[in-house]
C-alpha positions as CSV (number, residue, x, y, z in Angstrom):
1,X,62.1,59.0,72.2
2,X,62.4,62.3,74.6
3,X,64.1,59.5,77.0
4,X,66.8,59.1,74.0
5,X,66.7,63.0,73.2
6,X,67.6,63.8,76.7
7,X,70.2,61.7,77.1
8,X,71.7,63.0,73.8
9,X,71.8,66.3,75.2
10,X,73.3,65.2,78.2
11,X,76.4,63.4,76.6
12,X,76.7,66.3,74.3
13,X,76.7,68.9,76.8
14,X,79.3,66.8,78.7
15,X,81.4,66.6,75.5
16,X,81.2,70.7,75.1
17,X,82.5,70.9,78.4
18,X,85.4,68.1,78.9
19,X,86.7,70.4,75.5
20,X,86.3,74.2,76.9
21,X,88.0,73.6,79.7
22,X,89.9,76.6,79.5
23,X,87.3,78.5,78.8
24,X,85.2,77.2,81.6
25,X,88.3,77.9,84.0
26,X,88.0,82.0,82.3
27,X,84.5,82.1,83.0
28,X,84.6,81.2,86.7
29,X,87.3,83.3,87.4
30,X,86.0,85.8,85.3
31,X,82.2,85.3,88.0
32,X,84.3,85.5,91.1
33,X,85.9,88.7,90.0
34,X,82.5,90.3,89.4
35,X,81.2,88.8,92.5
36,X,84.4,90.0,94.3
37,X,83.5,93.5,93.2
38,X,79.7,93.3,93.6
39,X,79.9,94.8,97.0
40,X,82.0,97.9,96.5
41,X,79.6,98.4,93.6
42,X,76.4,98.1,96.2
43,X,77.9,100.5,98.4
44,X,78.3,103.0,95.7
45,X,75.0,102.2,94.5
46,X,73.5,103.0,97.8
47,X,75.2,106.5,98.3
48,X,72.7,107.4,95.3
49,X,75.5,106.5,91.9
50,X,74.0,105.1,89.1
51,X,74.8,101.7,88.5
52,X,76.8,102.4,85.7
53,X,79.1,105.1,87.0
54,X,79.8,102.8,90.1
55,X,81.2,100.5,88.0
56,X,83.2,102.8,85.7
57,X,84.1,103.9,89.3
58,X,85.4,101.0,90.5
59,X,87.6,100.1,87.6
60,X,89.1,102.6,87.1
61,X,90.2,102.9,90.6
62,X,91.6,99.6,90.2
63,X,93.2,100.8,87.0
64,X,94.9,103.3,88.8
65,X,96.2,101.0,91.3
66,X,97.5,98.5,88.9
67,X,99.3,101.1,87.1
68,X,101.0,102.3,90.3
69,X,101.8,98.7,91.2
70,X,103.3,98.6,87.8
71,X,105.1,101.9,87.6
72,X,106.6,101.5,91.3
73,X,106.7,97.9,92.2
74,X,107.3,96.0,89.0
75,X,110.7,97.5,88.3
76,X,111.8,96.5,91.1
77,X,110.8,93.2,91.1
78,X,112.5,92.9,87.9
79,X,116.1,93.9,89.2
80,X,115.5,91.2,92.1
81,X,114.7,88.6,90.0
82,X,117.4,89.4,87.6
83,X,119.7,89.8,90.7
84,X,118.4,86.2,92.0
85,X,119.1,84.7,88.7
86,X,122.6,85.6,89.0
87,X,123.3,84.8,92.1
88,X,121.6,80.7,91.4
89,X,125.3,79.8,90.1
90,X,126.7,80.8,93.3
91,X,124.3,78.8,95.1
92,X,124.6,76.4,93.4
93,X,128.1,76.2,94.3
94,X,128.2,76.4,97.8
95,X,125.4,74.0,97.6
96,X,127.5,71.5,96.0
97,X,130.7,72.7,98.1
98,X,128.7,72.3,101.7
99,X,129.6,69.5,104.2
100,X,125.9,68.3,104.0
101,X,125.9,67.0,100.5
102,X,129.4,66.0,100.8
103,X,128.2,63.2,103.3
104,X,124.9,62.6,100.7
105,X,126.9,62.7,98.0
106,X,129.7,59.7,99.7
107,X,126.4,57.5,100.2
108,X,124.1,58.1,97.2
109,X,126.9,59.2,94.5
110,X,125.0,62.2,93.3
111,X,128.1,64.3,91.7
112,X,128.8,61.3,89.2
113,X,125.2,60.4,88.0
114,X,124.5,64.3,87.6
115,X,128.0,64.1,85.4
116,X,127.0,61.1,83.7
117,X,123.6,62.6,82.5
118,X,125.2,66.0,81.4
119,X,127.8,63.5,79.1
120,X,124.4,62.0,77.7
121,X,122.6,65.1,77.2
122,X,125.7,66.8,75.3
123,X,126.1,64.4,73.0
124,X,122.6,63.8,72.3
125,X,122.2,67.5,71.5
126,X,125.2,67.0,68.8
127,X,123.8,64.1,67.4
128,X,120.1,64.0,68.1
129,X,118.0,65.3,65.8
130,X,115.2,64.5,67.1
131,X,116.3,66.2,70.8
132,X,116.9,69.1,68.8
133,X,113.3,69.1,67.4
134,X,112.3,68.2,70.8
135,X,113.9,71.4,72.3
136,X,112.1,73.5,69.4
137,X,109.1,72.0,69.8
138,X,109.4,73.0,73.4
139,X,110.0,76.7,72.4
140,X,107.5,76.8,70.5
141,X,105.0,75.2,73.4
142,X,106.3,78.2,75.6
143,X,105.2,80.4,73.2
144,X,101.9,79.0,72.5
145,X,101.5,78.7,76.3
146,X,102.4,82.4,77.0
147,X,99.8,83.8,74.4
148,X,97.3,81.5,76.0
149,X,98.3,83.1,79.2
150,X,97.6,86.9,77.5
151,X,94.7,86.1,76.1
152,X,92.8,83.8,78.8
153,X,93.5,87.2,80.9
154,X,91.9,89.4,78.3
155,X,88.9,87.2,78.2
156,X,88.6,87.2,81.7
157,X,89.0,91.2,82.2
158,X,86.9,91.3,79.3
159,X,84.5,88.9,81.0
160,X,84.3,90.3,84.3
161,X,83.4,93.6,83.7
162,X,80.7,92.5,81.4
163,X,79.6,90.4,84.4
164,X,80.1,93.5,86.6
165,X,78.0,95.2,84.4
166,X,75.0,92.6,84.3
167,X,74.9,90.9,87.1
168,X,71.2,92.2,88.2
169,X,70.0,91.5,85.1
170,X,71.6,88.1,84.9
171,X,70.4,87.0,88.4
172,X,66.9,88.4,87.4
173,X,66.4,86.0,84.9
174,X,68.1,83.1,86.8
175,X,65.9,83.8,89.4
176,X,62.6,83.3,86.4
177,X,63.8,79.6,86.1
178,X,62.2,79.4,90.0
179,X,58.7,78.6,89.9
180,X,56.4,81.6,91.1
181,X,55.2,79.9,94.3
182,X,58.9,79.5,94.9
183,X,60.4,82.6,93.1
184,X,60.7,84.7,96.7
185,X,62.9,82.0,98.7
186,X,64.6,81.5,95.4
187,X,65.9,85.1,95.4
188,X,66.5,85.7,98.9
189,X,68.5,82.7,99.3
190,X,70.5,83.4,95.7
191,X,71.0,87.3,97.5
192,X,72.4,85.6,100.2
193,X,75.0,83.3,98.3
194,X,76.3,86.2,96.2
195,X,76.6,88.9,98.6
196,X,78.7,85.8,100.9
197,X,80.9,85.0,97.9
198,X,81.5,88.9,97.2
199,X,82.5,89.7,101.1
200,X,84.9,86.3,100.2
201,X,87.0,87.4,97.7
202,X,87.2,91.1,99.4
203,X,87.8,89.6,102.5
204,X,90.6,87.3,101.3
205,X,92.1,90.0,99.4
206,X,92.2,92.3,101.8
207,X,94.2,89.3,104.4
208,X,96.4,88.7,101.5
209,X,97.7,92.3,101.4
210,X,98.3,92.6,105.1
211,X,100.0,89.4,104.9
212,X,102.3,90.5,102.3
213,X,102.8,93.8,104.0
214,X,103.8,92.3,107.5
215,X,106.2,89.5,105.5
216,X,107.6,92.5,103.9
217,X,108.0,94.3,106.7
218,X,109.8,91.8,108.3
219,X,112.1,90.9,105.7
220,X,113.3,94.4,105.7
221,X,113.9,94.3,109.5
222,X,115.8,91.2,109.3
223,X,117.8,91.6,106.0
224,X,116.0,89.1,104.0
225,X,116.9,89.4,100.4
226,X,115.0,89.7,97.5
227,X,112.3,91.4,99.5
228,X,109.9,93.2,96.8
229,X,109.8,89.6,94.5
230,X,109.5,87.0,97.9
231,X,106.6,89.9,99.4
232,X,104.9,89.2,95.6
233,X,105.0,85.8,96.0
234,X,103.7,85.8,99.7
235,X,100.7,87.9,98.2
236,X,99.6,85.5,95.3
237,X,100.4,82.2,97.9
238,X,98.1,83.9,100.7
239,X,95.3,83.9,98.4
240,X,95.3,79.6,99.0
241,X,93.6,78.3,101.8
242,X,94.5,77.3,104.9
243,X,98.1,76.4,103.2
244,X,99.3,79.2,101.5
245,X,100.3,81.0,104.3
246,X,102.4,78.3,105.7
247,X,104.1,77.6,102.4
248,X,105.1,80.9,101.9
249,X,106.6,80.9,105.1
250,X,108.7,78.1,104.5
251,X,109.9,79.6,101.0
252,X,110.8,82.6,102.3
253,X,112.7,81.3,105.1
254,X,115.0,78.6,102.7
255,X,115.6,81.9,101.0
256,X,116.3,83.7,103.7
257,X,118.4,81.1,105.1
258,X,121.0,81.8,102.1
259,X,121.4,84.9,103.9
260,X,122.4,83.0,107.1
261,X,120.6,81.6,110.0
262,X,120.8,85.2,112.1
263,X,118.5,86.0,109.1
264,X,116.0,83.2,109.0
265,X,115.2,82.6,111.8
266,X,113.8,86.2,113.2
267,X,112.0,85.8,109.7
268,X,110.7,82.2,110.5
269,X,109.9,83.3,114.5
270,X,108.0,86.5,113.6
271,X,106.0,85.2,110.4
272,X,104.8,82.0,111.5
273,X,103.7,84.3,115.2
274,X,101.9,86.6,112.7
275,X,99.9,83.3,111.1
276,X,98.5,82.9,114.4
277,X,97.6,85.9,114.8
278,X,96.1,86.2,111.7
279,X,94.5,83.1,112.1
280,X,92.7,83.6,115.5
281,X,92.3,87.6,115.1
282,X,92.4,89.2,112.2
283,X,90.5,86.9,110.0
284,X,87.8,86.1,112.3
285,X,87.1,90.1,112.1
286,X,87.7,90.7,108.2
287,X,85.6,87.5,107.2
288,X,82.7,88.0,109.6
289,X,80.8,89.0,107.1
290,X,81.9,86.6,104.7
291,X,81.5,82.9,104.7
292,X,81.3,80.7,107.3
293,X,82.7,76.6,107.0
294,X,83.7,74.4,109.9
295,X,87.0,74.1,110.0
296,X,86.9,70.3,108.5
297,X,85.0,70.5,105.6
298,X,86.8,74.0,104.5
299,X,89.8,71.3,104.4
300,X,87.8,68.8,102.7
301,X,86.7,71.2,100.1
302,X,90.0,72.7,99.8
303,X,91.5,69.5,99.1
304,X,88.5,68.3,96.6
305,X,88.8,71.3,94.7
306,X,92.8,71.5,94.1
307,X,92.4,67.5,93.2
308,X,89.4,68.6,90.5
309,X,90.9,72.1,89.6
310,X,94.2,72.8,90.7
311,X,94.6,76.0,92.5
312,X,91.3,77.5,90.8
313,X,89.5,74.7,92.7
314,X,91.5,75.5,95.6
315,X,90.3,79.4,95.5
316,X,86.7,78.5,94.9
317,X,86.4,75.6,97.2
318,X,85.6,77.7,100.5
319,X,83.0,79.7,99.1
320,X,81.2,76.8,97.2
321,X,81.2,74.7,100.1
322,X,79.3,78.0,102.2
323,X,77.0,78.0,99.4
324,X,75.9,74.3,100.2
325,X,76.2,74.6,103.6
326,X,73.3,77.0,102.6
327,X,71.0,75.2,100.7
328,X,71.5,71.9,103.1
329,X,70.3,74.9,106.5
330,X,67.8,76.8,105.0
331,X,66.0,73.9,102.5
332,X,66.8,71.0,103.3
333,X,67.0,70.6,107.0
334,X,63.4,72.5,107.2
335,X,62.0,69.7,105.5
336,X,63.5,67.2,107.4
337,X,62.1,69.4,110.5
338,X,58.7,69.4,108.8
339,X,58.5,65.4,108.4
């Protein structure tokens, strides 16, 4: 019978999750936040703060900094994209116009199968009625999707500084579930893995930043357009492992390559120099007091987690991996030792 009660539990708690995955994905976000802010927190804490104030501190220094971002950066991002969208019909043009696709289109007939399909489409949309449903019921998906977006990041500020707020108590009484012989290893060991996933986030954040900063800078030496919104997306890409880098370099240089060839490739020459750079020098120095994974299973991880979790799994795949690389060196190859 507690075989059969057991089990129940089991299949019901896997139920509960497989239908919160959303909030699931807000929670753990919502943990590496805190954790990413644990150590300014520590720091304030030892310079005699209460812990309270250190947090009220720290957020609202961040505030402060997302309102600047906002007030000085956004606006400007705005007229970019607004200048990029106008300028996609031109492209598009000269795309079409170019001697490349001239050749592609003589072989693979692209011109008359695009205007075949825009024939179908216009007279489906005059006839269709259930297109035209279609099409609202896809406006109305946006819709839904973009108040999921607002809320899922209320939650997770909401959640995160709650998290912030706790987290010694919360560990505490993790740490309670250890058995008393047990409880001291327990604790050290859980120290260890959230000070090493708090010196993570900080320490990717902080090679995000200079990342952007150098692309920018670079794009306003060589003329790339659309600097401010391709510098944004450099940012939020450089947060990915091992790839993100890489990929924002090639979508910066197509862009820039609109611009001409004299433009990309100073871009392409100096970025992709910078990743080595970057990759040898400065991260070695920012993350040495972060995590450390062999350079195969950070892959590996990185690859698991974006197949589980999409880019979440991607973001949280280094430092998980560290924290089993953990348990595996400091419990499980003692016993091995020991037999």
């Amino acid at each position: 019978f507690l075989l059969a009660v057991g089990v129940g539990l089991a299949v019901l708690c896997w139920w509960v999750l497989a239908n919160v995955g959303p909030l699931v994905g807000w929670v753990v976000t919502a943990t590496f936040l805190a954790l990413g802010l644990e150590p300014l927190v520590r720091r304030l804490e030892a310079r005699g703060l209460p812990r309270p104030g250190a947090v009220a501190l720290v957020v609202l220094a961040l505030a402060a900094a997302g309102c600047l971002v906002i007030v000085l950066v956004v606006p400007r991002i705005v007229a970019e994209a607004a200048q990029l969208a106008g300028r996609v019909p031109a492209l598009v043009d000269g795309l079409l116009g170019s001697e490349a696709f001239e050749r592609l289109d003589a072989r693979l007939r692209i011109r008359d199968s695009a205007e075949r399909w825009v024939q179908e489409l216009s007279g489906r949309i005059g006839s269709d009625r259930d297109f035209l449903g279609g099409i609202f019921g896809g406006v109305v998906g946006l819709g839904s999707v973009v108040l999921n977006v607002v809320t899922g990041t209320l939650i997770v500020l909401a959640l995160s500084l709650y998290f912030l707020v706790s987290l010694p108590v919360m560990t505490r009484w993790a740490y309670r579930l250890a058995p008393a012989s047990r409880r001291a290893r327990v604790q050290e060991l859980g120290d260890q893995m959230v000070r090493g996933v708090g010196n993570y986030v900080i320490g990717q954040t902080c090679v995000a930043l200079l990342n952007a900063a150098v692309a920018l800078a670079l794009m306003l030496a060589t003329g790339v357009p659309f600097a401010a919104l391709l510098s944004l997306l450099v940012a939020l890409l450089a947060f990915v492992p091992l790839v993100g880098g890489v990929l924002a370099g090639v979508l910066v240089t197509l862009v820039a390559a609109t611009a001409g060839w004299g433009t990309a490739l100073p871009y392409a020459v100096g970025y992709f120099a910078y990743l080595q750079v970057e990759a040898y020098f400065v991260s070695p120095r920012i993350m040495r007091r972060a995590v450390a994974v062999p350079g195969a299973i950070a892959v590996i991880a990185v690859a698991a987690g974006g197949s589980l979790w999409g880019v979440l799994g991607a973001l949280i795949a280094i430092p998980t991996a560290a924290a089993g690389l953990l348990l595996v060196r400091e419990v499980f190859v003692p016993r091995q030792d020991r037999r």
